[in-house]
C-alpha positions as a LaTeX table, in Angstrom:
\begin{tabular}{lrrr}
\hline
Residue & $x$ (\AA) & $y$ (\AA) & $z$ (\AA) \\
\hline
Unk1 & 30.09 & $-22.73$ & $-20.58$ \\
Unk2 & 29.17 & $-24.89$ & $-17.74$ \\
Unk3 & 25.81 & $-26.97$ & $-18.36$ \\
Unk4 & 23.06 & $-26.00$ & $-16.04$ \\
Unk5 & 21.95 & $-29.25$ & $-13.61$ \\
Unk6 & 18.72 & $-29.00$ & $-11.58$ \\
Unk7 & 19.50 & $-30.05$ & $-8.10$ \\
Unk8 & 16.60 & $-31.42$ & $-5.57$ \\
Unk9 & 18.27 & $-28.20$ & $-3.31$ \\
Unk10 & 17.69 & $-25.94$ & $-6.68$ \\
Unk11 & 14.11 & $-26.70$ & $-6.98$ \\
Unk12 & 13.22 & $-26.14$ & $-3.44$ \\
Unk13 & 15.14 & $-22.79$ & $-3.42$ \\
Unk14 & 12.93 & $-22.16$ & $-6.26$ \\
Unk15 & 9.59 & $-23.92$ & $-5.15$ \\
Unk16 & 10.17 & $-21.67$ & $-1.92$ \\
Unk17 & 10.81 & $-18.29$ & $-4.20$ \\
Unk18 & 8.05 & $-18.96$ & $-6.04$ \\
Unk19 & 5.07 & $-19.62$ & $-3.18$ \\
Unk20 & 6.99 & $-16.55$ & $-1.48$ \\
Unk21 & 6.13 & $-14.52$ & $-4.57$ \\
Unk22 & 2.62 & $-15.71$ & $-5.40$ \\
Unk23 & 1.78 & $-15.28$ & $-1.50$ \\
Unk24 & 2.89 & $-11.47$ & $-1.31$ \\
Unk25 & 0.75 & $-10.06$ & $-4.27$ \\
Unk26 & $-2.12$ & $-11.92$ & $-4.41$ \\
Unk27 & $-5.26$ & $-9.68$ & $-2.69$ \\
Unk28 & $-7.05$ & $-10.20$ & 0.18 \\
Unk29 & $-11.17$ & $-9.62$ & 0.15 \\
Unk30 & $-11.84$ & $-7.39$ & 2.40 \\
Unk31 & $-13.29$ & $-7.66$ & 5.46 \\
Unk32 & $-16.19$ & $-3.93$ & 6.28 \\
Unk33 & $-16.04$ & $-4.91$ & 9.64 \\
Unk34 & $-12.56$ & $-4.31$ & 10.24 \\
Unk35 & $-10.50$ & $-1.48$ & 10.01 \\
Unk36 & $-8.36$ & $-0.40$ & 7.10 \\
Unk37 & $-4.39$ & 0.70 & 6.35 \\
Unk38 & $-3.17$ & 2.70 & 4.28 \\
Unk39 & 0.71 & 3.02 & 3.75 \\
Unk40 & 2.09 & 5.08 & 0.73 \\
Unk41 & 4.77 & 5.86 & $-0.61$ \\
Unk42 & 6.27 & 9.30 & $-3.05$ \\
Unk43 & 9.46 & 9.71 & $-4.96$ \\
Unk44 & 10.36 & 12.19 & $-7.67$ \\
Unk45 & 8.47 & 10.79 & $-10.48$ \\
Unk46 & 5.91 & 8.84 & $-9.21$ \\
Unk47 & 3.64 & 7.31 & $-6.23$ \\
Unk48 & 1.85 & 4.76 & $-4.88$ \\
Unk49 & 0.00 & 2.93 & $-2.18$ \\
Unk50 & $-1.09$ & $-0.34$ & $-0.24$ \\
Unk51 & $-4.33$ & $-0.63$ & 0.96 \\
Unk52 & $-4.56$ & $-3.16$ & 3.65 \\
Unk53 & $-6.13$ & $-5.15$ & 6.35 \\
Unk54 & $-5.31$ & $-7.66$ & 9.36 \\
Unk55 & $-6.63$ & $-10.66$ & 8.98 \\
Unk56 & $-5.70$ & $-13.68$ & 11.14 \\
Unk57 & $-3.29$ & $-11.24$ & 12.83 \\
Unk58 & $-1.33$ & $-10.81$ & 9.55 \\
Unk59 & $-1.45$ & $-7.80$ & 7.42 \\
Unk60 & $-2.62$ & $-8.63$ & 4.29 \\
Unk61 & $-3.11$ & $-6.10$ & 0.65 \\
Unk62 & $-6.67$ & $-5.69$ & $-0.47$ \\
Unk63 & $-5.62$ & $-2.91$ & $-3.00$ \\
Unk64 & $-2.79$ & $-1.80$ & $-4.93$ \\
Unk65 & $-2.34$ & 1.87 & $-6.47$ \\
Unk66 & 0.59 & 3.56 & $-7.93$ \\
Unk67 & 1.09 & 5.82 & $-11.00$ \\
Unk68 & 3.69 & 7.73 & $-12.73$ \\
Unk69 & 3.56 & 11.81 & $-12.64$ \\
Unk70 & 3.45 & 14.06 & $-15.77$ \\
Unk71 & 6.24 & 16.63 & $-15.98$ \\
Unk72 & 3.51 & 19.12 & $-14.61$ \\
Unk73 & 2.64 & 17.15 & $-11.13$ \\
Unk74 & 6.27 & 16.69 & $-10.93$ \\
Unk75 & 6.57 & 20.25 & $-10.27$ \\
Unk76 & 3.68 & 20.78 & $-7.82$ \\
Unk77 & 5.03 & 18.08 & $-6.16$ \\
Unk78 & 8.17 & 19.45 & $-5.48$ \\
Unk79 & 7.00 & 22.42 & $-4.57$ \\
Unk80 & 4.13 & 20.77 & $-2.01$ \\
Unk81 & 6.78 & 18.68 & $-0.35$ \\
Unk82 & 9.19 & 21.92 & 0.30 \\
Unk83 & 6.36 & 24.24 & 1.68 \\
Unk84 & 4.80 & 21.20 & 3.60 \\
Unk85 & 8.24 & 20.17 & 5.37 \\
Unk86 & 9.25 & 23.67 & 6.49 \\
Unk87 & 5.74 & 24.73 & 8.01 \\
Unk88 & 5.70 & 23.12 & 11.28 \\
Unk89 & 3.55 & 21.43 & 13.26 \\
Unk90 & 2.06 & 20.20 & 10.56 \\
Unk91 & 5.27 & 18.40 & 9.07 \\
Unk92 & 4.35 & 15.27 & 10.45 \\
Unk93 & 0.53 & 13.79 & 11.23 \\
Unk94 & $-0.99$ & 10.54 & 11.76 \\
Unk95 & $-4.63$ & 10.14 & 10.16 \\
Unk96 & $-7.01$ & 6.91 & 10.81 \\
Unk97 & $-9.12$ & 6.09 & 8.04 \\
Unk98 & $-12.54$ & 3.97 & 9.34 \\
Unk99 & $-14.81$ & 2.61 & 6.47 \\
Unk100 & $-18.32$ & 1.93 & 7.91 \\
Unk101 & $-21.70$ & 0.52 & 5.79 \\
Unk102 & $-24.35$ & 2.56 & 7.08 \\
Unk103 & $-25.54$ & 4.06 & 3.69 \\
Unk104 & $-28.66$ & 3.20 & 2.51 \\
Unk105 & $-27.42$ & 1.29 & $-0.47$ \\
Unk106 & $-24.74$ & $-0.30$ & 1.78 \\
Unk107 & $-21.76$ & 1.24 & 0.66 \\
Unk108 & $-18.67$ & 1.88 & 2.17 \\
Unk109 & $-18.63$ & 5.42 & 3.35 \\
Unk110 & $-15.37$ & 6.79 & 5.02 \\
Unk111 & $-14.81$ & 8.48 & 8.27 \\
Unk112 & $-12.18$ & 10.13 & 8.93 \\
Unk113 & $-10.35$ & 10.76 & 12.44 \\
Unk114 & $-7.41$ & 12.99 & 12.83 \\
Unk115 & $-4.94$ & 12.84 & 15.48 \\
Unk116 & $-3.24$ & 15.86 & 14.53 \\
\hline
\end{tabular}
């Protein structure tokens, strides 16, 4: 078995990999004034989502979500997805999501605006 050398070329591939890695899951604070996005994401056995922000002109995550359905949710889920794809119009949507502070306590409160 062949001995394993560290090159100068090996550590930068990995110095790269590594700030690459660190870079992509570290959060974001977010910013009220700006607007939010959400992208998610379904399979067969579980889901998940990204909530996220531009900042600088680069999207970055302030929140991460996913979880893994029970047998039961696996069901409903299955039969959501076949009743929502085969009654059109409503197939496919897009949905904004604005998060304002104009509680009294200063809280986010969301708005929603559909353009259905």
């Amino acid at each position: 078995m062949a001995r394993f050398e560290r090159t100068e070329e090996a550590q930068q591939a990995f110095d790269a990999l590594k700030k690459v890695l660190v870079e992509a899951t570290s959060l974001a604070f977010p910013l009220p004034q700006e607007p939010c996005i959400l992208d998610t994401d379904a399979s067969d056995v579980a889901f998940g989502a990204v909530l996220s922000q531009k900042i600088d002109g680069v999207e970055r995550p302030i929140a991460f979500f996913s979880r893994v359905m029970n047998s039961t949710q696996r069901i409903i889920a299955r039969h959501a997805v076949s009743y929502w794809q085969s009654s059109p119009p409503f197939n496919t949507f897009d949905i904004t999501f604005y998060v304002t502070s104009n509680s009294a306590y200063g809280s986010p409160q969301p708005e929603v605006a559909s353009d259905v």
